[in-house]
LUMFI-535574 format. One record per residue (C-alpha): x negated, y negated, z; residue in one letter. Coordinates in steps of 0.25 Angstrom, whole numbers, padded with zeros to 4 digits, always signed. Last residue first. Example, Ala and Ser with C-alpha at 12.3 -4.5 7.8 and 13.67 -1.06 7.14 Angstrom:
BEGIN
-0055+0004+0029S-0049+0018+0031A
//
This chain:
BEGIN
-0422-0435+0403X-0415-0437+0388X-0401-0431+0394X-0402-0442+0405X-0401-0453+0395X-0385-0451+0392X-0382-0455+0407X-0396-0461+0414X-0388-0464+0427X-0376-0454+0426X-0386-0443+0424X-0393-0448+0436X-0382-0450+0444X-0377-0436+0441X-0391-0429+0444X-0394-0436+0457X-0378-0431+0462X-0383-0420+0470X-0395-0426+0476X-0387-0438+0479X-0386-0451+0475X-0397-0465+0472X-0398-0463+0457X-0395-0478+0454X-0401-0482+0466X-0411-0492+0461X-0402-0497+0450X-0389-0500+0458X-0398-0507+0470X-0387-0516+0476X-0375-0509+0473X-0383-0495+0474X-0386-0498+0487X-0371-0498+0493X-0368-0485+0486X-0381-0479+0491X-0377-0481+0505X-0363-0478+0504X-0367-0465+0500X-0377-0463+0508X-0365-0465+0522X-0357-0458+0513X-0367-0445+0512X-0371-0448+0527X-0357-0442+0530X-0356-0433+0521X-0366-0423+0524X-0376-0424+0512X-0374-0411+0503X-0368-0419+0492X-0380-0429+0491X-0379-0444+0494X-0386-0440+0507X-0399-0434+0501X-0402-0441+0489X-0394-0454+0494X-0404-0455+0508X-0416-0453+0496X-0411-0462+0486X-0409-0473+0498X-0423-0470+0502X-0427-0475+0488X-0419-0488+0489X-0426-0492+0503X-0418-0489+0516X-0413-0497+0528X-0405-0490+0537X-0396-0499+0548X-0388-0491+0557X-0374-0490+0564X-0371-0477+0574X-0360-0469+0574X-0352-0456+0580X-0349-0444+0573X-0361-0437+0579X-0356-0438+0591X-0359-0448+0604X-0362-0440+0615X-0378-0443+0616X-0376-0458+0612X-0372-0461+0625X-0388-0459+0631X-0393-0473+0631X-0382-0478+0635X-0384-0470+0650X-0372-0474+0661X-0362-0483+0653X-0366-0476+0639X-0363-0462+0643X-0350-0464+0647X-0346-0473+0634X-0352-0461+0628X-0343-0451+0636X-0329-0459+0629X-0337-0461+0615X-0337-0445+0615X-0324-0444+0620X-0318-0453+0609X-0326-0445+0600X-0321-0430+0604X-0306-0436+0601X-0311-0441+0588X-0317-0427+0584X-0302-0419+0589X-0293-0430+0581X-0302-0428+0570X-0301-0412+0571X-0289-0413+0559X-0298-0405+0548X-0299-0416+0539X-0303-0426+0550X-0316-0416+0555X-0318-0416+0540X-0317-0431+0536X-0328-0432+0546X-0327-0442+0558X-0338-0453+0560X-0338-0459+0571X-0334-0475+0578X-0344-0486+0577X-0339-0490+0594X-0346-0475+0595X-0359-0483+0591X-0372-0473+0591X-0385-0483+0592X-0389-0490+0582X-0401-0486+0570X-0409-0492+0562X-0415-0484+0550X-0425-0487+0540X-0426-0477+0530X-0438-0466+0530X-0430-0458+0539X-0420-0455+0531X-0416-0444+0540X-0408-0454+0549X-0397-0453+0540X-0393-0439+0541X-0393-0440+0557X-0385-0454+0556X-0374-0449+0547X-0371-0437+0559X-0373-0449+0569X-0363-0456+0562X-0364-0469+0554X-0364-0483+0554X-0372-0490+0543X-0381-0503+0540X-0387-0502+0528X-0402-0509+0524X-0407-0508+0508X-0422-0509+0505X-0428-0511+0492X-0442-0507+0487X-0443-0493+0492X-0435-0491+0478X-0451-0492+0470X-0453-0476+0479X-0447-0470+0468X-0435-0461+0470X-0438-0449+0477X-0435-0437+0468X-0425-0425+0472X-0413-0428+0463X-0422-0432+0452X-0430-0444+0447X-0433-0444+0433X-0426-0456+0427X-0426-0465+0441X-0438-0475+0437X-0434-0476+0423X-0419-0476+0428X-0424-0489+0436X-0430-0495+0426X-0420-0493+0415X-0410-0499+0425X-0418-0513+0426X-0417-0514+0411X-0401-0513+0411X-0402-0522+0422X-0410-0532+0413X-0425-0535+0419X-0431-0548+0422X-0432-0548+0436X-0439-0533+0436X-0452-0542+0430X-0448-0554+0441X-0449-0540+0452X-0461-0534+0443X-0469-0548+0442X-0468-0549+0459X-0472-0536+0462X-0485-0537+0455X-0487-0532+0441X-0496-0519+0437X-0483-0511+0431X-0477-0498+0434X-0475-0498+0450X-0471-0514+0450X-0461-0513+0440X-0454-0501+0448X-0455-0511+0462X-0449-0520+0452X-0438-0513+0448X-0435-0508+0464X-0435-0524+0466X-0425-0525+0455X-0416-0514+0460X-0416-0520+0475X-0413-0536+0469X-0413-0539+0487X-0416-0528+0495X-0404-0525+0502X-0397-0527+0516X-0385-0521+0524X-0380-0512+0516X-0368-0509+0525X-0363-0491+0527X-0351-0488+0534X-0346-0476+0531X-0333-0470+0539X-0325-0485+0540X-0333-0495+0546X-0324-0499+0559X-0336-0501+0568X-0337-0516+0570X-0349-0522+0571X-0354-0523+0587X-0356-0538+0591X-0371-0546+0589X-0366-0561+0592X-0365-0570+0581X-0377-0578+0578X-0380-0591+0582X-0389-0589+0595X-0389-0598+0606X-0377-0592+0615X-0389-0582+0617X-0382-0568+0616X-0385-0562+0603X-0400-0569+0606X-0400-0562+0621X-0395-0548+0615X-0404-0547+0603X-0415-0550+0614X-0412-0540+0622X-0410-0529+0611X-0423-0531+0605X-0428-0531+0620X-0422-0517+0621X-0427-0512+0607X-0440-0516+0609X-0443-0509+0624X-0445-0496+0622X-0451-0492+0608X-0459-0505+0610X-0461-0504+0623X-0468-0490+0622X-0464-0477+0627X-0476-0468+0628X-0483-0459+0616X-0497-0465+0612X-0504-0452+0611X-0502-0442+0603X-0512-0442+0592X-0525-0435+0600X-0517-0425+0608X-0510-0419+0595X-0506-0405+0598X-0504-0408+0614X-0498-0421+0613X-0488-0415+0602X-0480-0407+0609X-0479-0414+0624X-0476-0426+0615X-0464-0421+0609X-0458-0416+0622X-0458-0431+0629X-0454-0437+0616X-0441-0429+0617X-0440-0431+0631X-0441-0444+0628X-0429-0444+0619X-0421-0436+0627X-0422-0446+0638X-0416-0456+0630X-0420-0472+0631X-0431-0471+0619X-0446-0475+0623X-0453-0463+0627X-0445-0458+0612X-0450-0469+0604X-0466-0465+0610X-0466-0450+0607X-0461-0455+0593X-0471-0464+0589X-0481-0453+0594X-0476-0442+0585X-0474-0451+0573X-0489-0451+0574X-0491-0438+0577X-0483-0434+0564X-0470-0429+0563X-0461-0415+0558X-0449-0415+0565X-0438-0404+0568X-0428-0408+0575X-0417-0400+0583X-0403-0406+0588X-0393-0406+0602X-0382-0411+0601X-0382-0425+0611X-0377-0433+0599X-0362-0427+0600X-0357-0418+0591X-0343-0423+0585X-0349-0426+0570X-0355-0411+0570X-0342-0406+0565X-0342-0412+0552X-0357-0407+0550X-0354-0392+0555X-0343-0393+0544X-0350-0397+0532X-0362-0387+0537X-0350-0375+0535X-0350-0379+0521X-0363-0380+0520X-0365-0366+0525X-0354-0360+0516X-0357-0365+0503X-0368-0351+0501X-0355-0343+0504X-0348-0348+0492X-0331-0350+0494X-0333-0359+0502X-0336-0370+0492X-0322-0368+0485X-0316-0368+0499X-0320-0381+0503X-0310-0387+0510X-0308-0374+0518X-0323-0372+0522X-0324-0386+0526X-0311-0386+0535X-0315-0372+0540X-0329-0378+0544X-0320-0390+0549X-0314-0382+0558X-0325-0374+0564X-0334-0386+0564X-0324-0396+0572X-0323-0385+0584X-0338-0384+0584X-0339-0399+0586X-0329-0400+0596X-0334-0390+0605X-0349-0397+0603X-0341-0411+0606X-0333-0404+0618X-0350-0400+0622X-0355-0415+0621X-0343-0420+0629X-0344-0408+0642X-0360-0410+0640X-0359-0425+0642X-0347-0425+0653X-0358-0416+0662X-0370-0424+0658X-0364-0437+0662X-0371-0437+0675X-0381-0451+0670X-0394-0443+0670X-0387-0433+0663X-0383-0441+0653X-0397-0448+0655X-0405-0435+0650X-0397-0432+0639X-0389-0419+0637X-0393-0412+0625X-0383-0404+0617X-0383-0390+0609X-0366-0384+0610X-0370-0377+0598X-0373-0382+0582X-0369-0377+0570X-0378-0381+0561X-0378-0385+0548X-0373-0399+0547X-0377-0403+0562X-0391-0402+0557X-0405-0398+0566X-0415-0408+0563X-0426-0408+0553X-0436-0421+0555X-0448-0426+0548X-0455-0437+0554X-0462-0452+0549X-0450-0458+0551X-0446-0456+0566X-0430-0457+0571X-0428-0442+0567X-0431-0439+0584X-0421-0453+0588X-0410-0447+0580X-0415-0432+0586X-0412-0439+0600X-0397-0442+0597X-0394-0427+0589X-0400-0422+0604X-0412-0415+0606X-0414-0399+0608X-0423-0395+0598X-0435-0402+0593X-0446-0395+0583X-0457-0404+0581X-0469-0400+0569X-0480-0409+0571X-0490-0418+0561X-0503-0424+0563X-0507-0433+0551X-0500-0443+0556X-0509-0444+0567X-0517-0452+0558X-0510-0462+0557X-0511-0468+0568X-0525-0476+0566X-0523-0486+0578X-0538-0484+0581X-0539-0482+0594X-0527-0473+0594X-0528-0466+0581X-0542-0465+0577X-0548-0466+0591X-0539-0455+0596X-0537-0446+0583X-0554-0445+0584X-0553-0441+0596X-0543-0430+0594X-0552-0426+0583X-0566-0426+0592X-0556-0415+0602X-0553-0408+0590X-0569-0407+0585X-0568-0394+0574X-0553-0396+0571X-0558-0412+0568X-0572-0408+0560X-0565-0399+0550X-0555-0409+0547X-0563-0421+0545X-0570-0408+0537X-0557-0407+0528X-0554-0423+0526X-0568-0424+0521X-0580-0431+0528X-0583-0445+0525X-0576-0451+0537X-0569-0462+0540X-0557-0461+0533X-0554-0448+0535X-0558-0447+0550X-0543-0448+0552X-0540-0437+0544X-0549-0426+0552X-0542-0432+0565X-0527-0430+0560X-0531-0417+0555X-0538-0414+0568X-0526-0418+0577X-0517-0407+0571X-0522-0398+0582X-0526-0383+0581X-0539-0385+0583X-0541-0385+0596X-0534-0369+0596X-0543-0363+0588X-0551-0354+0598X-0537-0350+0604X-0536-0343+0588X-0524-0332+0592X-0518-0342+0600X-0520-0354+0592X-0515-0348+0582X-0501-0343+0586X-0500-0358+0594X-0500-0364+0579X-0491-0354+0574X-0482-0359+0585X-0484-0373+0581X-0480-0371+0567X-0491-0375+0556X-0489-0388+0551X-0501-0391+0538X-0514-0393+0539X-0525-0398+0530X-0523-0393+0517X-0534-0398+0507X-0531-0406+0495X-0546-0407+0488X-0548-0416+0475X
//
């Protein structure tokens, strides 16, 4: 056996150090060669290493290769094998949601719980376009002047309340991010963010043509600058980069023809009107499950340790006692840990919620990328989310007063440019979704957001989430919690037997 490192990320500027004091070098440095070299694998008796040899030696013959293979061919996978490093500053909270919108990328993004943050905004293009920019910048900047004045009080309120934790230095820079988060909930969407995203050429591609095709400007711009970077690295694997109809056009005809069949006095249904928005703080439906989730999870279990087909193990699973269905499951469970996956059997059952949240939920949320998230625009008529802490601390009064006229320029906004209202809308305000998940992501979303250091917003929206599962699925997610609290359930799940592991 031979494990040989290929490559590895190396930053751009120690690239460019290299190439200056190697000139001769220069044509090699591309990340193209490793796609080329691995897309001859196939075809090629050579090993992997002189595929690799071959391609730094004949780059112009390797970008060939990567045309004919990927373009003529339709064999896009191999520019998953070239990576990029993206460092993005300056963008709006609304454009980094669209950013994070990609699967198959990893993302770090300035938080709003641990920084401070300055008076930092993007104006949009078409605010400006429209001569609202003036009554913009004076709204965004009262909300920055709110927001720092929230901060100092309720960093005094936290410190006060608890004391016992303030008295530890090492407590004091969470208990000064409980404050920053509270406070960010008046920031408006047009605060300015930075990402970092780790991606593929392939994902690259995909999303060079969703940004030609969305409405805002900073979104193209966005895609605009991301190919001036990467074209010249990677010639031969960006390619297919302009807006399309699909990306462009679906969602408008979508919306067309919904309209003409809602409006047809033909059709029986009822007309589509707006739900009403008095949910309380956490609203959170399970709109769908799969159907007898623990026993299908069972069978899925049957199926891994035995030779039967799917159909024998789920009449097997049939047969079982709920006492003997519960050994099963904490056979399967009995050595997990706090930081293990849980098995891969619980991607077998689906559940669908339907929840409103705040943009401040939202950000957290939309992290679970491998979940299938559908998402509306911002609702003011859905109301905001205020934290017990801004009401504790008697600045509620001064938070709604900011809201009111927020709502009051985004009802400007949207007469002269909709696409753009959302900008001004805070981070308090909220949206509705749909997230479907399997059983094993739902560990995962409850592993992180169940746990005490989870911002407490998302922590009730999880909650409610798990809690609602658990009714339907009791066995498969009988040690669906928190980091914190793995331990306690599990003891509480094995009791006496938990001595003997």
């Amino acid at each position: 056996m031979d494990v040989v490192l290929a490559g590895y990320n190396l930053d751009y500027e120690t690239i460019c150090e290299i190439a200056k004091q190697h000139p001769a070098e220069l044509h090699h440095l591309t990340p193209e060669t490793v796609s080329a070299a691995y897309a001859r694998i196939s075809r090629s008796p050579k090993s992997i290493s002189e595929l690799r040899a071959i391609a730094k030696d004949e780059i112009e013959k390797s970008r060939q290769i990567n045309n004919r293979i990927f373009f003529e061919m339709g064999h896009h996978s191999i520019a998953e094998h070239v990576v990029f490093n993206i460092d993005i500053m300056g963008v709006s909270r609304l454009l980094a949601e669209q950013i994070e919108k990609f699967r198959l990328c990893s993302y770090m993004e300035k938080s709003q719980r641990y920084v401070l943050l300055s008076d930092d905004f993007v104006v949009p293009k078409e605010i400006c376009d429209a001569r609202l920019d003036d009554e913009f910048r004076d709204l965004v900047q009262s909300q920055n002047r709110l927001y720092h004045k929230l901060y100092e009080q309720l960093r005094r309120y936290v410190f006060e309340t608890h004391s016992n934790l303030a008295e530890d230095p090492a407590n004091h820079f969470t208990l000064d991010g409980w404050a920053k988060e509270d406070a960010r909930y008046v920031l408006s969407l047009a605060t300015q963010t930075q990402v970092g995203i780790t991606l593929n050429a392939r994902n690259i591609e995909l999303i060079l043509r969703r940004m030609a095709s969305h409405p805002l400007h900073e979104a193209n711009e966005y895609g605009w600058k991301l190919y001036a970077i990467v074209k010249p690295v990677a010639p031969s694997l960006v390619r297919y980069t302009d807006k399309t109809d699909y990306d462009h056009l679906t969602f408008k005809e979508l919306s067309k023809a919904i309209d003409h069949i809602s409006s047809s006095p033909h059709h029986g249904n009822v007309p589509l009107t707006p739900e009403s928005s008095d949910h309380g703080d956490v609203f959170v439906r399970l709109v769908h499950t799969t159907s007898d989730a623990d026993e299908r999870v069972l069978a899925s279990f049957v199926y891994m340790t035995t030779n039967q087909s799917i159909d024998t193990c789920q009449q097997t699973v049939a047969s079982f006692s709920n006492s003997q269905k519960k050994e099963i499951f904490k056979a399967a469970f009995r050595y997990m840990k706090n930081y293990d996956a849980a098995p891969r059997e619980l991607e077998s059952v689906d559940l669908t919620y339907e929840i409103i949240l705040s943009a401040s939920c939202f950000a957290q949320l939309k992290r679970h990328r491998m979940a299938t998230l559908l998402c509306q625009d911002y609702q003011p008529e859905l109301g905001v989310t205020v934290p017990r802490s801004i009401c504790e601390t008697g600045m509620e009064t001064d938070f709604l007063a900011m809201i009111h006229r927020v709502e009051d320029m985004y009802d400007t906004i949207k007469t002269r440019v909709p696409m753009a209202a959302s900008y001004c809308l805070t981070n308090a305000h909220r949206r509705r979704m749909m997230i479907k998940v399997n059983a094993r992501e739902l560990y995962h979303i409850a592993r992180l957001r169940l746990d005490r250091h989870a911002q407490w917003d998302i922590r009730e929206i999880a909650g409610e989430m798990v809690s609602l599962a658990q009714k339907v699925m009791p066995f498969t997610l009988m040690l669906a919690t928190g980091k914190d609290d793995f331990d306690t359930r599990y003891a509480e799940t094995w009791g006496q037997e938990v001595q003997t592991l």
